[in-house]
LUMDODO-279775 format. One line per 4 residues: number of its first residue (from 0); for each residue x, y, z of C-alpha. Coordinates in Angstrom, 1 decimal. Example, Ala and Ser with C-alpha at 12.3 -4.5 7.8 and 13.67 -1.06 7.14 Angstrom:
<sites>
0> 12.3,-4.5,7.8 ~ 13.7,-1.1,7.1
</sites>
This chain:
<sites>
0> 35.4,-20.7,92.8 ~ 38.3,-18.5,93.3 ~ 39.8,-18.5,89.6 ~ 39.2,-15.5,87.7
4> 37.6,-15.3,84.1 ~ 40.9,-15.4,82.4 ~ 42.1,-18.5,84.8 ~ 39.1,-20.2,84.3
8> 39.6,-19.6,80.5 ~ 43.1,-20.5,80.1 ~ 42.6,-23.7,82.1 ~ 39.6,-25.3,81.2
12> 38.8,-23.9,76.9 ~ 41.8,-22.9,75.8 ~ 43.0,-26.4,75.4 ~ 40.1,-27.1,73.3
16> 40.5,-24.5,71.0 ~ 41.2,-24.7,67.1 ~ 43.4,-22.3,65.1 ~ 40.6,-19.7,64.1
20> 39.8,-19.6,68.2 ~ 43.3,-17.4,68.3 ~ 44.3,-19.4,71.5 ~ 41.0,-17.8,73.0
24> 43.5,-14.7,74.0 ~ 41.5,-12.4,71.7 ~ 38.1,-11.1,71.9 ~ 36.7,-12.5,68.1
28> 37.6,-15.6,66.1 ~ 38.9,-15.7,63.2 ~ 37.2,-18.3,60.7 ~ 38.0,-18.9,57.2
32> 35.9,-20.9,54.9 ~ 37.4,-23.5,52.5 ~ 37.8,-22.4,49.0 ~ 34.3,-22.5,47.2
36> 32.2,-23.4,50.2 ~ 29.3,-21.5,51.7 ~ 28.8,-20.9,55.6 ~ 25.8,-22.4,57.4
40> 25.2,-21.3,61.6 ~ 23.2,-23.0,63.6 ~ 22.7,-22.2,67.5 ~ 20.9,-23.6,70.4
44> 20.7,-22.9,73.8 ~ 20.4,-25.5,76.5 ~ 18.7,-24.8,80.3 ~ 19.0,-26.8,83.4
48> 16.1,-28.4,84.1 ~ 14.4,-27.9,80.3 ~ 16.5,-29.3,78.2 ~ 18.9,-31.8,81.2
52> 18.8,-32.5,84.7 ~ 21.2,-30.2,86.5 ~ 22.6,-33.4,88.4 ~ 23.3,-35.2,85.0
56> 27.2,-35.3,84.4 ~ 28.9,-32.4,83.0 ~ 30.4,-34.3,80.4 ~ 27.1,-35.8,78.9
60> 25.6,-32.1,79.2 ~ 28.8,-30.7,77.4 ~ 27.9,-33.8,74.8 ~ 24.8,-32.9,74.2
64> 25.0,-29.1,73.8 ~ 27.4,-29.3,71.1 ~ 25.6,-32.5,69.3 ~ 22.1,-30.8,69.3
68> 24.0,-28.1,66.8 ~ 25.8,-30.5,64.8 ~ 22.5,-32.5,64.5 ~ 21.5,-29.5,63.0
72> 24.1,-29.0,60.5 ~ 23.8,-32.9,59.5 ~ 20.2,-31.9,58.6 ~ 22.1,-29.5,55.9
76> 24.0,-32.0,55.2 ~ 27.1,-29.6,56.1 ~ 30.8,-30.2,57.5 ~ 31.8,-28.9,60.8
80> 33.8,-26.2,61.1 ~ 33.9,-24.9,65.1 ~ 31.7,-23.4,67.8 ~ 31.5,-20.8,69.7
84> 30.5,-21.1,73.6 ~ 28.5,-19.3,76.0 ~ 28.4,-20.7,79.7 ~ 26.3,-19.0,82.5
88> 27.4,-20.7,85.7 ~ 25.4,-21.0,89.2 ~ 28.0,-20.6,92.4 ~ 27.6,-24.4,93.1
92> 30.0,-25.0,89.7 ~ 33.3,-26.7,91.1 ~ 36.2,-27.1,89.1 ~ 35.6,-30.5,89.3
96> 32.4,-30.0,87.7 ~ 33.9,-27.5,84.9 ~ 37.1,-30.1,84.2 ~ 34.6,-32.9,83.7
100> 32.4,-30.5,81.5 ~ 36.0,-29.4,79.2 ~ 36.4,-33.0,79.1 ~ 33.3,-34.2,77.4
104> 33.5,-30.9,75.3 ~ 36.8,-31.7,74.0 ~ 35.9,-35.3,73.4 ~ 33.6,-34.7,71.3
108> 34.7,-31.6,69.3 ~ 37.5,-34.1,68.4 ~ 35.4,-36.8,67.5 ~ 33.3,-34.6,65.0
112> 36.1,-32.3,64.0 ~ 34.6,-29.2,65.3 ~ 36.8,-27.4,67.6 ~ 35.9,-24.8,70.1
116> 36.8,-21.0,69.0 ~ 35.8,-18.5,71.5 ~ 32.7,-17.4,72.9 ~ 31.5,-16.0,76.9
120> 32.0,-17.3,80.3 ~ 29.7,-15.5,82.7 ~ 28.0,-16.0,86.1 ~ 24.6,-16.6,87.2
124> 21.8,-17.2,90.3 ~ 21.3,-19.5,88.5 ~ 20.2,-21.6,86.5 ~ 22.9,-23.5,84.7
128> 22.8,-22.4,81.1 ~ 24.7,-22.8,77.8 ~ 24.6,-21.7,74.4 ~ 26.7,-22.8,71.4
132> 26.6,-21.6,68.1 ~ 28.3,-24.0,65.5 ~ 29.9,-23.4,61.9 ~ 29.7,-25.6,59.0
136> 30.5,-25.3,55.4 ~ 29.0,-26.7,52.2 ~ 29.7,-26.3,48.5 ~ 27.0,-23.4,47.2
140> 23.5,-24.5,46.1 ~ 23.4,-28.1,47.9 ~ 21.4,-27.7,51.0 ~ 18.2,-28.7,51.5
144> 16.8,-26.2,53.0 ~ 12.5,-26.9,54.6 ~ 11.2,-25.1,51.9 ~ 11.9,-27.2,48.5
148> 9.8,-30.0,49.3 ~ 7.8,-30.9,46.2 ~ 4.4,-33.2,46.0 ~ 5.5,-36.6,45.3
152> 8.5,-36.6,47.6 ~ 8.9,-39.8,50.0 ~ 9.8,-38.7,53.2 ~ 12.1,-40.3,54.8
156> 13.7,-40.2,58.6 ~ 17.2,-41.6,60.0 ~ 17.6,-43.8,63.3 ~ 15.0,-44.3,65.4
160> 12.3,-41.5,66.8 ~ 10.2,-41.4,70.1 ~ 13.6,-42.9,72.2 ~ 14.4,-39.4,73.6
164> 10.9,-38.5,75.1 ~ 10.1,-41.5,76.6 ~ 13.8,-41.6,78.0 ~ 12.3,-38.2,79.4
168> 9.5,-39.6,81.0 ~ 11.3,-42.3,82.5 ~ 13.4,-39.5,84.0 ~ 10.0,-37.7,85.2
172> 8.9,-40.9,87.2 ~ 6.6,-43.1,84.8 ~ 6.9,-46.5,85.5 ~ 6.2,-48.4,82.5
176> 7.0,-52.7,82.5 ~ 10.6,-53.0,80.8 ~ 13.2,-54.6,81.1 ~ 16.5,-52.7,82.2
180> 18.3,-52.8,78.7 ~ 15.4,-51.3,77.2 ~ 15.2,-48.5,80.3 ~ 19.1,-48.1,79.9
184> 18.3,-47.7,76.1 ~ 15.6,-44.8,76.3 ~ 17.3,-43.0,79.2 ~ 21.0,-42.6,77.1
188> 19.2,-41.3,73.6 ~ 17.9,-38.5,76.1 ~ 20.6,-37.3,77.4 ~ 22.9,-37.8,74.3
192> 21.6,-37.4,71.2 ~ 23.4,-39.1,67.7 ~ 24.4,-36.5,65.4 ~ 24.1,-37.7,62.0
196> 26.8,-35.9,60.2 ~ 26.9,-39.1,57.7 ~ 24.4,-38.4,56.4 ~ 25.6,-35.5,53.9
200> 26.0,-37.5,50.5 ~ 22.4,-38.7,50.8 ~ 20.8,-35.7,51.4 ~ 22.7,-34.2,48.3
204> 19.8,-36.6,46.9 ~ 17.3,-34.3,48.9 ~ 14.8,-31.7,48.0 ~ 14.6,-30.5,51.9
208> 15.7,-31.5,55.3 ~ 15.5,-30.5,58.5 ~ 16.6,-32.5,62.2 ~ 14.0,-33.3,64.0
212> 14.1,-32.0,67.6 ~ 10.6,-31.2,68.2 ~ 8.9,-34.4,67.9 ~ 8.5,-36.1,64.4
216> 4.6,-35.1,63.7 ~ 5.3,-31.9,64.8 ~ 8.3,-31.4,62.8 ~ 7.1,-33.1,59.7
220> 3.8,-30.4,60.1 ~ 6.7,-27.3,60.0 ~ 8.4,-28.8,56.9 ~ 5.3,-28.9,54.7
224> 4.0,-25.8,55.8 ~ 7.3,-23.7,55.2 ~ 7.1,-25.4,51.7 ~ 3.7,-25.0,50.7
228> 2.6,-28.5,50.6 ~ 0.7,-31.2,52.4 ~ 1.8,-34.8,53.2 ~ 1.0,-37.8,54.6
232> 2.6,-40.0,57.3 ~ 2.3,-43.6,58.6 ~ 3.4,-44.3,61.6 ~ 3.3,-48.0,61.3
236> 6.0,-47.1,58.9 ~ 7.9,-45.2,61.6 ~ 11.3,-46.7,63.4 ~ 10.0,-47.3,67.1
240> 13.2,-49.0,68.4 ~ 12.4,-52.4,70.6 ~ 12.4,-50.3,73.5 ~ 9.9,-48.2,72.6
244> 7.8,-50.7,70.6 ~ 7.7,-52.9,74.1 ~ 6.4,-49.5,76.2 ~ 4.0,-48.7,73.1
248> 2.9,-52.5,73.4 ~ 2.5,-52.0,76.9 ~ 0.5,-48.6,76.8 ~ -0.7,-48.0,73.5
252> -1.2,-44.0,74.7 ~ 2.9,-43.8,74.5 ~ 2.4,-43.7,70.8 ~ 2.0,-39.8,71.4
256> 4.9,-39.2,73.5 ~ 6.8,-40.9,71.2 ~ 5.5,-39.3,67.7 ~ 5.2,-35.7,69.1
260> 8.3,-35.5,71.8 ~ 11.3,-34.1,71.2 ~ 14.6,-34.3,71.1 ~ 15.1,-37.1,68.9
264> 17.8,-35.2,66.7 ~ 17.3,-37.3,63.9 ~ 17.2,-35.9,59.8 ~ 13.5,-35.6,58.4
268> 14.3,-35.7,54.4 ~ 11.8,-35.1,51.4 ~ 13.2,-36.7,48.5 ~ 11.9,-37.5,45.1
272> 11.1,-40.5,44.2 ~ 13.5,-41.1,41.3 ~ 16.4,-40.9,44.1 ~ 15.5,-42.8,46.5
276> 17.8,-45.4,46.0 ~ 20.4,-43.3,45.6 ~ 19.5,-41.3,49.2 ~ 19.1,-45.1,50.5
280> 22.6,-46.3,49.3 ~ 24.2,-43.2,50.6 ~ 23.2,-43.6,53.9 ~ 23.6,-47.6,53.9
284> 27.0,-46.7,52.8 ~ 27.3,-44.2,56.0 ~ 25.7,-47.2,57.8 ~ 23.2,-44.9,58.6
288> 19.7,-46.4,58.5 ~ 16.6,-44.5,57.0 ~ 13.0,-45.4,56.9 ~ 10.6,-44.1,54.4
292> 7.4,-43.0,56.6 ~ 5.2,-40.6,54.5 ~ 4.8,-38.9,51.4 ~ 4.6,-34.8,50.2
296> 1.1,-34.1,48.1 ~ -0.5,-31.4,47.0 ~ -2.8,-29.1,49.6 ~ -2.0,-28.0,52.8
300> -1.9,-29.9,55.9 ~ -0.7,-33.1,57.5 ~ -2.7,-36.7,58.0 ~ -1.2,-39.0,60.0
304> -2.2,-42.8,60.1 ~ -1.9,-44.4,63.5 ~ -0.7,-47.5,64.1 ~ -3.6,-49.3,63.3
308> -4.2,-47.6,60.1 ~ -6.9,-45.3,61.2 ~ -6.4,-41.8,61.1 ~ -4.7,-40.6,64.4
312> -5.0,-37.5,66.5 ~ -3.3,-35.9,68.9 ~ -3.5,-33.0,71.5 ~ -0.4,-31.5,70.6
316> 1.9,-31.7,67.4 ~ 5.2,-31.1,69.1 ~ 6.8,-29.8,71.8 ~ 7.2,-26.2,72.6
320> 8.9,-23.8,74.7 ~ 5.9,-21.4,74.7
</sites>
């Protein structure tokens, strides 16, 4: 690529760019809060061939960079307010490639309202990598943060969990029976994950929340243990989409991959039991749907009932980098 830095910048982010990003001539942003509203930053950094396939288009990677962040301010139940960008680029990027990658960024930073407003552009051997760190605000005292869940809570999670990591395995070559809706189905909640920024009134119902990228057993375990607490989760309770009911059906081991994979990007909300209706009308209202799966108790620790109601183990909680 024979642009230079500030070429590259001018042509393909500075379009993108919101007020505070100072027309991405400058070397800060410039970000100011709405009267009465706290910050929350979030950031998350994304690896060719960990967290996408380096042939996947650039504009479902640019997708799904900026929606793993805003999943996590939808946890908070926060409003966007911009991102910053860091790109490391191989020498095989093309400015094909990087047009397509603006594209899908600026599509979607319109679509949530959370404009770009500065951040790197570097090269690399390689490989691909980017990291974005996101803004949000909300109004002081009303996020939930993982460590104010209470005994008694229901738990509840949004969408549908387990789609993601068996759209993963798909990806890796297993070659379950379905048919090519449900193959269609698994392989798109992979690569782009549902933000669910709707979410905030219900969660102002919410004694903690977190998204859940790590796998929903996994994540669940982190919850209780930053608050002190045990809890309890049925995973006949859980919502399997068809898709993944059918592989699950099908190969009853899947149930693993599907309760302890990641990147589901889904909110994981503790919330007491006097306002669960409330919580549940909120995010009907959002047309968001939640399930209730489990409940926060006293102790330490996390049992999980299987789909047959028998307690259920499994070799590894969630998925790690390490």
């Amino acid at each position: 690529m024979s642009l230079s830095e500030d070429e590259l910048i001018a042509r393909y982010f500075a379009p993108l760019a919101g007020a505070a990003g100072l027309a991405l001539k400058d070397d800060v942003a410039r970000l100011t809060p709405p009267p009465g509203r706290d910050l929350v930053l979030t950031v998350d950094a994304l690896v060719a061939g960990v967290h996408f396939f380096a042939h996947d288009p650039p504009e479902r990677i640019a997708a799904k960079g900026l929606r793993v962040n805003l999943s996590d301010l939808a946890a908070k139940g926060a409003t966007p307010l911009g991102f910053l960008l860091a790109l490391a680029m191989p020498p095989d990027v093309s400015p094909a490639w990087l047009e397509a990658f603006a594209r899908g960024l600026g599509a979607d930073a319109r679509t949530y309202g959370c404009p770009l407003i500065g951040g790197d552009t570097v090269k690399t051997p390689g490989p691909l990598t980017l990291s974005i760190t996101a803004f949000g605000s909300i109004a002081p005292g009303r996020m939930p943060v993982r460590t104010q869940a209470r005994p008694g809570d229901l738990l509840y999670v949004s969408g549908t969990v387990g789609d993601a990591a068996l759209g993963l395995a798909l990806r890796r070559g297993a070659t379950p029976t379905l048919s090519e809706p449900y193959r269609a189905h698994l392989l798109d909640r992979y690569l782009l994950p549902q933000p669910r920024l709707g979410l905030a009134a219900a969660l102002r119902h919410a004694h903690a929340a977190m998204d859940v990228s790590d796998g929903l057993v996994g994540d669940l375990a982190k919850l209780l243990r930053a608050s002190g607490v045990g809890g309890e989760l049925d995973l006949r309770a859980a919502p399997f989409s068809d898709a993944a009911r059918a592989w699950i059906a099908a190969e009853p081991d899947a149930i693993e991959i599907a309760a302890t994979g990641g990147d589901d990007y889904e909110v994981l909300a503790a919330v007491p039991p006097d306002a669960a209706l409330g919580f549940e009308a909120a995010a009907a209202q959002a047309r968001i749907p939640v399930q209730a799966v489990g409940r926060v108790r006293e102790g330490e620790g996390l049992n999980v009932l299987g789909l047959d109601g028998a307690p259920a183990r499994f070799a590894r909680g969630a998925y790690s980098h390490f």
